[in-house]
C-alpha positions as CSV (number, residue, x, y, z in Angstrom):
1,X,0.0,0.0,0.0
2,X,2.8,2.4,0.6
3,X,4.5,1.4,-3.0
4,X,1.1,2.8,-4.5
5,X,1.1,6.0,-2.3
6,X,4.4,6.7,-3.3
7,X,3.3,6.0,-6.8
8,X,0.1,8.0,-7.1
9,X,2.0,10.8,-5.3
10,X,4.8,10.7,-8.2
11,X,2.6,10.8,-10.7
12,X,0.5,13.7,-9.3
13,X,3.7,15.7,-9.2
14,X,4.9,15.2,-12.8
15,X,1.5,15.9,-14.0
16,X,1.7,19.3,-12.1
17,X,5.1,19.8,-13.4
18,X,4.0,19.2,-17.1
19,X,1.0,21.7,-16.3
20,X,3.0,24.2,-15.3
21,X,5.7,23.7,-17.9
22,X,2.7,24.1,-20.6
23,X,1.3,27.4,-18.9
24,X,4.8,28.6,-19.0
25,X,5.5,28.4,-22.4
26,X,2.3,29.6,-23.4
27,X,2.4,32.8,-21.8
28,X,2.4,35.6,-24.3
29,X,5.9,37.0,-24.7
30,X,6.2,40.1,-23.0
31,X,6.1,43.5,-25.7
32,X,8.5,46.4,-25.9
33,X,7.1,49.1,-27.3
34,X,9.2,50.2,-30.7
35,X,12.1,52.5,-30.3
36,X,11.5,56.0,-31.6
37,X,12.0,56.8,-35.0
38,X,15.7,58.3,-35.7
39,X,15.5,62.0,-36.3
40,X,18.0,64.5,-37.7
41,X,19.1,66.4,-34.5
42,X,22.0,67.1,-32.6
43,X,23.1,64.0,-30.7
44,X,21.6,61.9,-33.4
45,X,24.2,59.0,-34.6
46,X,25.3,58.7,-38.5
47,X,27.2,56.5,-40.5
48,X,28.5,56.2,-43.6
49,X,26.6,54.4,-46.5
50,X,28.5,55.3,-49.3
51,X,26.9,58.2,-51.2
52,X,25.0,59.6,-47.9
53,X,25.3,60.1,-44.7
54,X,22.3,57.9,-42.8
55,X,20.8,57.9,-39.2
56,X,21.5,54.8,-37.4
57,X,21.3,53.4,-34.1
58,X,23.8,54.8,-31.3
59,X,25.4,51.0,-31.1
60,X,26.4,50.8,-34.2
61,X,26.9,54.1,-35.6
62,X,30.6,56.0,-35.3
63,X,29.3,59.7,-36.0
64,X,27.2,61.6,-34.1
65,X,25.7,65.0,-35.0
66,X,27.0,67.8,-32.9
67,X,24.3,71.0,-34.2
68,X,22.0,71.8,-37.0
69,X,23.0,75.0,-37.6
70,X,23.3,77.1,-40.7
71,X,27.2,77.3,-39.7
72,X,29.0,74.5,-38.1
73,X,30.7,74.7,-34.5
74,X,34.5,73.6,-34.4
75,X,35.2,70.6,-33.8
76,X,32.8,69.5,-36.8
77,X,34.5,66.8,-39.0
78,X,31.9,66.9,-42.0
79,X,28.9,68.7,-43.4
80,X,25.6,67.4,-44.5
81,X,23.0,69.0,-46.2
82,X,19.3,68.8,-44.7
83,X,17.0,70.9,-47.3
84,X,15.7,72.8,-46.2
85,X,16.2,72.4,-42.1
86,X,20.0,73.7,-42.7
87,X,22.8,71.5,-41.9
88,X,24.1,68.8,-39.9
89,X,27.3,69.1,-38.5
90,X,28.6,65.6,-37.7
91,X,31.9,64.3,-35.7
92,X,33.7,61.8,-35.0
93,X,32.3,60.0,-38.9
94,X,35.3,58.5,-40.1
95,X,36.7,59.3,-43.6
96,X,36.1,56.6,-46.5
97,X,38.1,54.2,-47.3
98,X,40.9,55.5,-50.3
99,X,40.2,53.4,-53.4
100,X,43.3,51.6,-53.7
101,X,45.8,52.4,-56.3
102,X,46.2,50.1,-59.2
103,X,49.5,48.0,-59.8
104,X,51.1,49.2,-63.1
105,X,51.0,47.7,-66.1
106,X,53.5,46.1,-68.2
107,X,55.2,48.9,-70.3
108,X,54.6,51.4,-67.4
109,X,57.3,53.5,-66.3
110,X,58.3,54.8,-62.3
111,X,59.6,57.0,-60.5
112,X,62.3,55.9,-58.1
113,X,60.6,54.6,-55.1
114,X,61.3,55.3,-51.9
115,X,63.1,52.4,-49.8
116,X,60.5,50.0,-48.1
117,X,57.2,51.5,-50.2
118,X,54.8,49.0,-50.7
119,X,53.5,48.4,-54.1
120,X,50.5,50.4,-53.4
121,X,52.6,53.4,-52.6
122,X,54.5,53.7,-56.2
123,X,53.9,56.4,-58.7
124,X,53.5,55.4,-62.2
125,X,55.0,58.8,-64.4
126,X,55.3,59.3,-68.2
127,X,57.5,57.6,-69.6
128,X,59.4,60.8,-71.6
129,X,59.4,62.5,-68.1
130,X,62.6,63.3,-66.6
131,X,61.5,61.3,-63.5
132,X,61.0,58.0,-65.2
133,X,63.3,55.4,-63.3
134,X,62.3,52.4,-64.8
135,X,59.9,50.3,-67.3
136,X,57.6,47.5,-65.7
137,X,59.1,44.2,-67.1
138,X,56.8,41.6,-65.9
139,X,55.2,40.8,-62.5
140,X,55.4,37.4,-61.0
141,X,55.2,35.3,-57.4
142,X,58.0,34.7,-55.2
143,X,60.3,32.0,-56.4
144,X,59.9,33.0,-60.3
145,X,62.6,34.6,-62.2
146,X,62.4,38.4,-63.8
147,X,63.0,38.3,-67.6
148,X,66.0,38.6,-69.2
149,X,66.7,42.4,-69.3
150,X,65.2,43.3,-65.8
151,X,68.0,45.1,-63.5
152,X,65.6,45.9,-60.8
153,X,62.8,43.7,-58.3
154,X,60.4,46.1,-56.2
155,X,58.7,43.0,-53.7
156,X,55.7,43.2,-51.6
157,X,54.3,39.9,-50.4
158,X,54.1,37.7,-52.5
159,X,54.2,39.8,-56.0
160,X,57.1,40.9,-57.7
161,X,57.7,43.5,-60.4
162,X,60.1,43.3,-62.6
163,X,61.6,46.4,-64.1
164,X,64.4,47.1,-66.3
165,X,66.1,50.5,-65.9
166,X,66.8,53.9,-67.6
């Protein structure tokens, strides 16, 4: 008789405990109310999205709008136009990113570089200017040869370019 006490009493209890694990789940997830639409005022946070400047949320966003003003307070790192409300004077927005410079071309010609410039850093000049130092050759990878007739190797990484002298 006590086994079934025992028994009935464990079974009452995980019924209860599956009862209350239903209610539980069922319960309507608790609502936030939306966060306020993003406005152009000072405080406001920016980013960058290519051609514009956007609002964003302060969590993600690096710029932050010090004035909208018809003249900007120092300290203001770029401008934005807000027709016809004036202007938005923004901080702390970082610039863009520089395009990178293309590698030259076989046939190009250089000016001298400096010592340790990275191929992204050379200037390609005309090659009837008076600063032409050499004529690209070839490129190729580390552990191939420069053609026959190349007297200089500018390196970075991986790439090589081969140039031959003036």
């Amino acid at each position: 008789m006590r086994a079934q006490v025992i028994g009935l009493t464990l079974a009452v209890l995980i019924a209860l405990t599956t009862v209350a694990g239903v209610l539980m789940t069922d319960r309507p997830a608790e609502t936030r109310p939306p966060p306020p639409p993003l406005r152009w005022s000072a405080g406001a946070c920016v980013r960058d999205d290519g051609p514009a400047v956007v609002l964003d949320s302060c969590g993600k966003a690096p710029g932050r709008v010090l004035a909208i003003a018809p003249t900007c307070p120092p300290g203001t790192d770029l401008r934005a136009a807000l027709h016809p409300a004036g202007t938005a004077c923004i901080r702390d927005l970082p610039p863009p990113p520089a395009k990178p410079t293309p590698l030259p071309q076989k046939g190009d010609c250089l000016e001298r570089p400096e010592r340790h410039t990275s191929l992204r850093r050379i200037v390609e000049v005309p090659c009837a200017s008076n600063r032409a130092w050499a004529t690209v050759t070839a490129f190729h990878r580390a552990g191939q040869r420069c053609p026959k007739g190349s007297d200089h190797v500018l390196r970075g990484g991986p790439t090589r370019i081969c140039l031959s002298g003036r």
